[in-house]
C-alpha positions as CSV (number, residue, x, y, z in Angstrom):
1,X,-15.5,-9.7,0.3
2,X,-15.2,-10.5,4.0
3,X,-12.8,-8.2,6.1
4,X,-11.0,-9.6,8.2
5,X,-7.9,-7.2,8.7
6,X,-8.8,-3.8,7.5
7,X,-12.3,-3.3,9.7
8,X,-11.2,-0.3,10.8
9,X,-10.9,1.2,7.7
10,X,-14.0,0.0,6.4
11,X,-15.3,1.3,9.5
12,X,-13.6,5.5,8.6
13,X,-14.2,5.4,4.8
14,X,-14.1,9.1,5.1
15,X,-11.8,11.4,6.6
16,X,-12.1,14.9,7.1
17,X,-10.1,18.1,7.0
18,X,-9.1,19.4,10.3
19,X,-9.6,23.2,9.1
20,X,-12.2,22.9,6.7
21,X,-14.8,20.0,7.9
22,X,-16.7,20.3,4.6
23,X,-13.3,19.1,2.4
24,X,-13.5,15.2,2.8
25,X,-11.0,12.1,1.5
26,X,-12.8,9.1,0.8
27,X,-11.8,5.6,0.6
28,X,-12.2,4.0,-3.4
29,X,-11.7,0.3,-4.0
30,X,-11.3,-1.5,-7.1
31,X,-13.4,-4.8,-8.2
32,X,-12.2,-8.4,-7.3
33,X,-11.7,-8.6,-11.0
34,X,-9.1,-6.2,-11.2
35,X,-7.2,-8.1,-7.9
36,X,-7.4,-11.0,-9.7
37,X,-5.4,-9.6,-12.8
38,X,-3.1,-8.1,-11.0
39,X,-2.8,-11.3,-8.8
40,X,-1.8,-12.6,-12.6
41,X,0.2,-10.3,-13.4
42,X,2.5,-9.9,-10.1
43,X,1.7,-13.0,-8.0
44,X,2.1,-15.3,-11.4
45,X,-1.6,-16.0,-10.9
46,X,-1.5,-16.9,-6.9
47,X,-4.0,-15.1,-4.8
48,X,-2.3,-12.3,-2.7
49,X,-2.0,-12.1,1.3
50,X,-5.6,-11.8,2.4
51,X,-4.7,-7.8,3.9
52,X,-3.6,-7.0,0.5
53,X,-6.5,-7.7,-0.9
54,X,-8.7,-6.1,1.2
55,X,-6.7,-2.6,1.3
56,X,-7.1,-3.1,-2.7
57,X,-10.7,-4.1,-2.7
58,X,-11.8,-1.1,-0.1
59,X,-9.3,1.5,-0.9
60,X,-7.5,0.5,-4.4
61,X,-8.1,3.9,-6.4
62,X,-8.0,5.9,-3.4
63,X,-6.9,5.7,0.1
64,X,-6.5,8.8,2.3
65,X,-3.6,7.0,5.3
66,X,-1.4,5.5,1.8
67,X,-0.1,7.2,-1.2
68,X,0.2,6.0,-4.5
69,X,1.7,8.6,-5.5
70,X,1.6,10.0,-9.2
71,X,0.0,7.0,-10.8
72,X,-3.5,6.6,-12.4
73,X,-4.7,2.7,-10.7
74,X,-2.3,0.0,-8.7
75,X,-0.6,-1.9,-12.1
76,X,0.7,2.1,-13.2
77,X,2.0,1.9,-9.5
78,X,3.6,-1.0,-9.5
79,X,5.4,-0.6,-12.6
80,X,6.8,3.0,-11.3
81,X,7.9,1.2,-8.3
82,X,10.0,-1.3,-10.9
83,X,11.2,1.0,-13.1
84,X,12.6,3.6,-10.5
85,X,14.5,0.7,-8.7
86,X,16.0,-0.4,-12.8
87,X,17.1,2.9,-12.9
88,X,19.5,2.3,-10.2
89,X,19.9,-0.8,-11.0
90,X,17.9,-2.7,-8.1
91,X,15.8,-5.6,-8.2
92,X,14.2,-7.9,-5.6
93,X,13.8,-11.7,-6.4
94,X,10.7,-12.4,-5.0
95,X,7.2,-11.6,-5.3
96,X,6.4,-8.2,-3.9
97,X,3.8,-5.4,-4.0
98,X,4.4,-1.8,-3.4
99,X,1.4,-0.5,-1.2
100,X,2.3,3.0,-0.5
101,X,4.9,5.5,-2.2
102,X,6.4,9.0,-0.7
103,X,9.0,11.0,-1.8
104,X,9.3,10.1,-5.4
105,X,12.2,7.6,-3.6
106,X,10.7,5.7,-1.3
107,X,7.9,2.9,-1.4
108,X,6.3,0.3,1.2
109,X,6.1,-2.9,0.4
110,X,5.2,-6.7,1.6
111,X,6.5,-9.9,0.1
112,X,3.7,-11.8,-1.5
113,X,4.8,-15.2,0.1
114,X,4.7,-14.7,3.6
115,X,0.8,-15.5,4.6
116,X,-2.2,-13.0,5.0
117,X,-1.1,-10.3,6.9
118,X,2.8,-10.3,6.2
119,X,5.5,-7.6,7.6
120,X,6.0,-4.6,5.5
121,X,9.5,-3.7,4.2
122,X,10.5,-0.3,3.4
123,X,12.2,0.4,-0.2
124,X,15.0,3.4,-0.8
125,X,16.1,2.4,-4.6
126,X,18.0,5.5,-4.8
127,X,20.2,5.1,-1.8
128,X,23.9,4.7,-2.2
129,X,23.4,2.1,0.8
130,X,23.7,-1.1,-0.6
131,X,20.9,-2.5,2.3
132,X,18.1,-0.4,0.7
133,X,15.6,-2.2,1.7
134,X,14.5,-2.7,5.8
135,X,12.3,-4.5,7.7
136,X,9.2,-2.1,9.6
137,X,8.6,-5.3,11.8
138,X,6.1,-5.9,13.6
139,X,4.6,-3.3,11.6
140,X,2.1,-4.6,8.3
141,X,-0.5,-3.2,6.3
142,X,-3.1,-3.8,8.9
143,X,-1.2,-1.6,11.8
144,X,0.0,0.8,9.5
145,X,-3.6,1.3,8.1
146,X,-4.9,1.4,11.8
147,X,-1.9,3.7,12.7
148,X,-2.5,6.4,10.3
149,X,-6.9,6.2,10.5
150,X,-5.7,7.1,14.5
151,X,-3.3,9.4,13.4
152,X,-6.3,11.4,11.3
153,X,-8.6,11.2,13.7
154,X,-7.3,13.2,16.1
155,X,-6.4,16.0,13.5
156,X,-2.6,14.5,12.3
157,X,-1.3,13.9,8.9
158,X,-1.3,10.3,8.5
159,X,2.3,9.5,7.4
């Protein structure tokens, strides 16, 4: 796969520990296979934004600047995301896909119909609010990724 987006990541697949330069974090990606089912199974078969599936295809199982929190591969994830906003009885009508999630609350997101490098949206299903869901713009997936591989490199958590 071409990357057109994520270079920067591609370019840091590894980050190290600030106290311990021996403990490394490095980038796992999942095959184009697996994009494309879960292209089918969340994007109704259309391909996703062209950053979404080069943060899959580089970093899918494992990215060290996102967190997928407590789930096993990216269709676990996305059906956490889903079933923690039906438990407070929250949905959102469009195609979307959860890309990072903190807190056991909270979970980043674009909206698979807004081209290939989209703004992300920020998530808060348990919130009383009833706007749970914001906009980060300008911020996507690509400045977020670049944001948090800076972040690292100079010794900082990430998020």
């Amino acid at each position: 796969m071409t990357i057109k987006y994520l270079q920067q990541l591609k370019n840091n697949p590894i980050a190290y520990s600030k106290n311990n330069k021996e403990l490394q974090f490095k980038i796992e990606g999942i095959p184009e296979s697996e994009i494309q089912q879960l292209e089918l199974v969340w994007n109704n078969g259309d391909v996703f934004p062209k950053v979404l599936k080069e943060l899959l295809f580089l970093a899918g199982n494992f990215c060290y600047v996102c967190d997928y929190g407590p789930n096993n591969n990216q269709q676990e994830m996305q059906e956490w995301v889903r079933e923690h906003m039906k438990d407070n009885n929250r949905s959102i009508n469009r195609p979307f896909f959860a890309f990072d999630v903190y807190g056991g609350d909270t979970f980043l997101f674009i909206y698979l119909d807004e081209g290939d490098n989209p703004t992300v949206f920020e998530a808060k299903p348990y919130s009383d609010d009833n706007n749970w869901i914001d906009t980060l713009a300008p911020q996507t997936i690509q400045s977020i990724i670049n944001i948090g591989i800076n972040r690292v490199k100079i010794g900082q958590n990430p998020y």
